[in-house]
FITI-749291 format. One line per field, with one value per residue (C-alpha): z, x, y; residue number from 1; chain. Coordinates in steps of 0.25 Angstrom, whole numbers. Layout:
FITI-749291
up	c(Z, ...)
east	c(X, ...)
north	c(Y, ...)
k	c(NUM, ...)
c	c(A, ...)
This chain:
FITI-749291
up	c(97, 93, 101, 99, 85, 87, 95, 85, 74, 83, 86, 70, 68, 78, 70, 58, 49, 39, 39, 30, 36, 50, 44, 39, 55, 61, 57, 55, 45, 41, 46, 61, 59, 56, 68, 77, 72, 68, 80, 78, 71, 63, 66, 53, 49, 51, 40, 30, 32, 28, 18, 11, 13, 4, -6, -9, -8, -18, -28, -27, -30, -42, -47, -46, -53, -65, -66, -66, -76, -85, -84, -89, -101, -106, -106, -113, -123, -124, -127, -138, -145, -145, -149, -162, -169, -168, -171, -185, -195, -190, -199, -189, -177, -186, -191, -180, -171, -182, -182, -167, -169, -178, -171, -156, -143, -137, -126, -111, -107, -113, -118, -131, -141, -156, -163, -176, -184, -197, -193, -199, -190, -178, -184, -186, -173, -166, -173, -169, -154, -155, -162, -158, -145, -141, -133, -126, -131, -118, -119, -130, -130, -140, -141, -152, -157, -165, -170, -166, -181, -182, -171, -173, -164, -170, -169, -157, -165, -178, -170, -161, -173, -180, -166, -162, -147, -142, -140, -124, -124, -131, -123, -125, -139, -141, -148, -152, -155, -169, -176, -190, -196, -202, -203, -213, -213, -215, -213, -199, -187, -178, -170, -163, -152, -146, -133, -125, -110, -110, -105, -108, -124, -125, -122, -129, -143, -138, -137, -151, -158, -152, -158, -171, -171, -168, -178, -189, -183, -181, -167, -161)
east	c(-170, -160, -150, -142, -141, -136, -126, -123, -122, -117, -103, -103, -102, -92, -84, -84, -96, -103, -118, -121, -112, -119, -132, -129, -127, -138, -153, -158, -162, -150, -157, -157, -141, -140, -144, -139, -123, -125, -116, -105, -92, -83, -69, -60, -56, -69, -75, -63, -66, -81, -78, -68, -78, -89, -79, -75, -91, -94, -84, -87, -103, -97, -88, -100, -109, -98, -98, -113, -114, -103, -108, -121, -114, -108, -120, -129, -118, -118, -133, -133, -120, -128, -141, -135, -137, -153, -152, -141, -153, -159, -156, -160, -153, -139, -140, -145, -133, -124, -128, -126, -115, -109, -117, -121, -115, -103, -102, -98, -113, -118, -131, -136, -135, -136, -134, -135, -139, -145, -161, -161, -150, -156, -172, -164, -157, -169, -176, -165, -164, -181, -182, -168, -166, -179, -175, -188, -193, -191, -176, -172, -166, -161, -153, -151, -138, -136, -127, -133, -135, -144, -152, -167, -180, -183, -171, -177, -191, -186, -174, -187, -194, -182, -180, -194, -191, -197, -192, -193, -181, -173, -160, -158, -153, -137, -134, -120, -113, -108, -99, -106, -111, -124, -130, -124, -133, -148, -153, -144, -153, -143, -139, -149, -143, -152, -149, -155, -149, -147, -135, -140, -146, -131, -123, -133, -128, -116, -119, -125, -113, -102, -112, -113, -98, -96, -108, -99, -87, -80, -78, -63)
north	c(62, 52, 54, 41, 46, 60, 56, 46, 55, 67, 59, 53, 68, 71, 59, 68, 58, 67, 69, 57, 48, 51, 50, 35, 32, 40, 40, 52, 64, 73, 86, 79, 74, 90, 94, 84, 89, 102, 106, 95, 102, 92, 95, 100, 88, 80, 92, 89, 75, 76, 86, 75, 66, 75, 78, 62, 59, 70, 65, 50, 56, 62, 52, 45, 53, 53, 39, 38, 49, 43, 30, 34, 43, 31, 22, 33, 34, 20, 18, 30, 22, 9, 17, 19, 6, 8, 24, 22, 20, 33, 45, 55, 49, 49, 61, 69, 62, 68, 80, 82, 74, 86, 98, 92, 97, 87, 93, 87, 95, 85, 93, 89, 102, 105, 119, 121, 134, 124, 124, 110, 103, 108, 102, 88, 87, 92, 80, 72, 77, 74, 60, 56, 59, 60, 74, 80, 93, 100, 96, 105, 119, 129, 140, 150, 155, 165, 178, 192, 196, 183, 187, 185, 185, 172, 164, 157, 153, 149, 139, 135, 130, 124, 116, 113, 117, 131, 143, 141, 131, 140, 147, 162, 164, 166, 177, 179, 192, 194, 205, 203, 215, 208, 195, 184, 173, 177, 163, 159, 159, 155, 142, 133, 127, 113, 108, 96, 94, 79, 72, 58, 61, 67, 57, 47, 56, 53, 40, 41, 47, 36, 27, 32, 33, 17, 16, 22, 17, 30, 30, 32)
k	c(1, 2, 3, 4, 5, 6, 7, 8, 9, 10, 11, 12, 13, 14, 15, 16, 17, 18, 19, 20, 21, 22, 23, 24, 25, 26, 27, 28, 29, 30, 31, 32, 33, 34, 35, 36, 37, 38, 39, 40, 41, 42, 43, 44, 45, 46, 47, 48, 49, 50, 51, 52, 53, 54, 55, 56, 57, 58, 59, 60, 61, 62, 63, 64, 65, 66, 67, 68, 69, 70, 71, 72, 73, 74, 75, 76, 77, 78, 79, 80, 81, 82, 83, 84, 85, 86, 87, 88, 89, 90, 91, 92, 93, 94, 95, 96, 97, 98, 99, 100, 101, 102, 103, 104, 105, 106, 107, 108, 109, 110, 111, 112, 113, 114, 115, 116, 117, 118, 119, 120, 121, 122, 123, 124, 125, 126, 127, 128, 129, 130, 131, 132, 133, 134, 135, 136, 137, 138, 139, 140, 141, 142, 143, 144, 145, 146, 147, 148, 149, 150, 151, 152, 153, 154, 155, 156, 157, 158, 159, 160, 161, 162, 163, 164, 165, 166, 167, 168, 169, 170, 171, 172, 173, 174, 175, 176, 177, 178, 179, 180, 181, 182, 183, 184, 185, 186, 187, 188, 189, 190, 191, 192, 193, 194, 195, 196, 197, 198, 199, 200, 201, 202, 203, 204, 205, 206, 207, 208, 209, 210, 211, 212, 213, 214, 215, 216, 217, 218, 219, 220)
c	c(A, A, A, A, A, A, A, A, A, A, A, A, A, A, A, A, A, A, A, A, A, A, A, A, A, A, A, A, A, A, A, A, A, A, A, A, A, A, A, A, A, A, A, A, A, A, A, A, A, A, A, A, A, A, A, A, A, A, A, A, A, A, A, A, A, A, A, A, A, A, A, A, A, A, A, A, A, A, A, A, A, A, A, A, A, A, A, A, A, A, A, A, A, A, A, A, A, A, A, A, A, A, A, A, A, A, A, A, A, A, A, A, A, A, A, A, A, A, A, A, A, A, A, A, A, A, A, A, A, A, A, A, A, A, A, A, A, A, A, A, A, A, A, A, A, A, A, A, A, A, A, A, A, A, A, A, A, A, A, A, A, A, A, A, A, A, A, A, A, A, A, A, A, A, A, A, A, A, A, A, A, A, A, A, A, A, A, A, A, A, A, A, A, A, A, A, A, A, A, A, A, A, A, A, A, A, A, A, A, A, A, A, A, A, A, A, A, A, A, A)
């Protein structure tokens, strides 16, 4: 046994020193410093002082993990606003960017979503979210809104094959109450709702749209 070491770390402990800051002096697995103070009770002041310790060391990790995480906001955002100059000639890129521009989730969740109840939107920001943005198929999902006199068995397979994505990465259809008496619009199949769970492709759009903006100079 290494006794010069647990007598070591045994009177660093007595001093008040955390488990890591013991184990940076003494050479040996965690598991072994456990057993070697399990008996060793810090006095009330030496587990506020810990405890104070913990709580600076958690929000210096993140305050850190803000900095990093806004740091790389601001250079994807950055790279979609200079992508503009190669994209402006493309007629699918500008007009699917306006279209979610009008119609996209600018959310702080930062999902990417489009809902639209016109089945030849939602085929042209699918294309666009395809060819554009390159999104995986495995990415996408769908749900259905609709009102409960618009309720129909195939809602699910006719937005399936407006989209292209299958029925399996579809949430539960939302239904929502209505006091109409009967069904207005015949043709209406409710609202299909597209959403990709990618920070990075939403702050690039972002980034897309603040460069669109210079482009046409109509930035603030």
């Amino acid at each position: 046994m290494k006794l010069k070491e647990k007598f070591t770390a045994i009177q660093l402990r007595k001093e008040g020193h955390s488990y890591p800051k013991i184990l940076k002096t003494v050479n040996v697995s965690k598991s072994t410093l456990s057993l070697w103070l399990r008996d060793i009770d810090l006095t009330p002041q030496q587990q506020k002082k810990l405890l104070r310790g913990r709580e600076i060391s958690r929000y210096a990790a993140a305050k850190k993990k803000k900095e990093l995480r806004i740091l790389k906001t601001n250079e994807i955002i950055k790279k979609g606003k200079e992508e503009i100059k190669d994209f402006i000639d493309n007629s699918l890129f500008t007009t699917g960017l306006a279209l979610y521009w009008a119609e996209g989730a600018k959310n702080s969740s930062e999902s990417v979503r489009f809902a639209n109840s016109d089945e030849f939107m939602i085929k042209l920001i699918m294309r666009w979210f395809r060819e554009i943005c390159n999104v995986p198929e495995k990415k996408f999902r769908v749900q259905v809104h609709m009102h409960e006199l618009h309720c129909s068995s195939d809602l699910e397979g006719y937005w399936s094959r407006v989209t292209g994505i299958p029925s399996n990465q579809f949430y539960r259809t939302y239904v929502k109450k209505t006091s109409l008496g009967q069904r207005r619009n015949i043709l209406y199949n409710g609202t299909c709702s597209v959403t990709i769970s990618n920070k990075e492709l939403f702050r690039k759009i972002m980034g897309w749209k603040l460069g669109i903006q210079k482009y046409f100079n109509i930035s603030p």
